[in-house]
Phi, psi and omega in degrees: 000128176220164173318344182272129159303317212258021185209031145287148167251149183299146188293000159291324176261351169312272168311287165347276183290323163287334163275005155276336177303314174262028170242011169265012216234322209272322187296288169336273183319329191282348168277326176220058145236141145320339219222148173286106212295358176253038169228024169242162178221152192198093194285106173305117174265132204081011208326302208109216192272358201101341195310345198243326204296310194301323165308329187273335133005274189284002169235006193237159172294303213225130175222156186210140188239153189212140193223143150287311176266137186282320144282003153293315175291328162317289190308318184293329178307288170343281181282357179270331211319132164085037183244110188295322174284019193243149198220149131238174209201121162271113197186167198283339199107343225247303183225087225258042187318289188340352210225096194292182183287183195016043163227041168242117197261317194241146141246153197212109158232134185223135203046052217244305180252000000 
């Protein structure tokens, strides 16, 4: 699903794919952590539109997603709306200051470039 019409998926396949993306994301962290991924945070760099967040949501204490664009984050307020453990943040990605040291244990960017 993108700002474009003529290049959407439906919001079934929206959501859909996106809980595959973070449940391929959630085994992978789980393969080389120590510590149980829902007693962790965790930032999506490039979030979008979200598509990954609401799923990494139900699996993290804390997801916090940072965007360039401001309308992606706008769109991601929408489809996140009512997720209490979820922060968005607008920044390049690059620097991620908003954040203190060590209080992030995972990140995750996917489709990004």
């Amino acid at each position: 699903m993108t700002l474009e019409q003529d290049n959407s998926q439906s919001p079934l396949e929206f959501y859909v794919y996106g809980c595959r993306l973070a449940d391929w994301a959630v085994k992978r962290f789980e393969l080389n952590s120590q510590s149980s991924v829902s007693l962790g945070t965790l930032v999506d760099v490039g979030c979008g539109m979200g598509r990954q967040l609401l799923p990494f949501s139900t699996r993290f204490k804390q997801v916090y997603g940072v965007d360039f664009s401001q309308e992606m984050l706008d769109e991601a307020r929408v489809y996140c709306r009512d997720v209490p453990n979820l922060s968005l943040h607008q920044c390049d990605g690059q620097s991620l200051g908003m954040f203190e040291n060590d209080s992030i244990d995972y990140v995750f960017s996917g489709g990004v470039f």
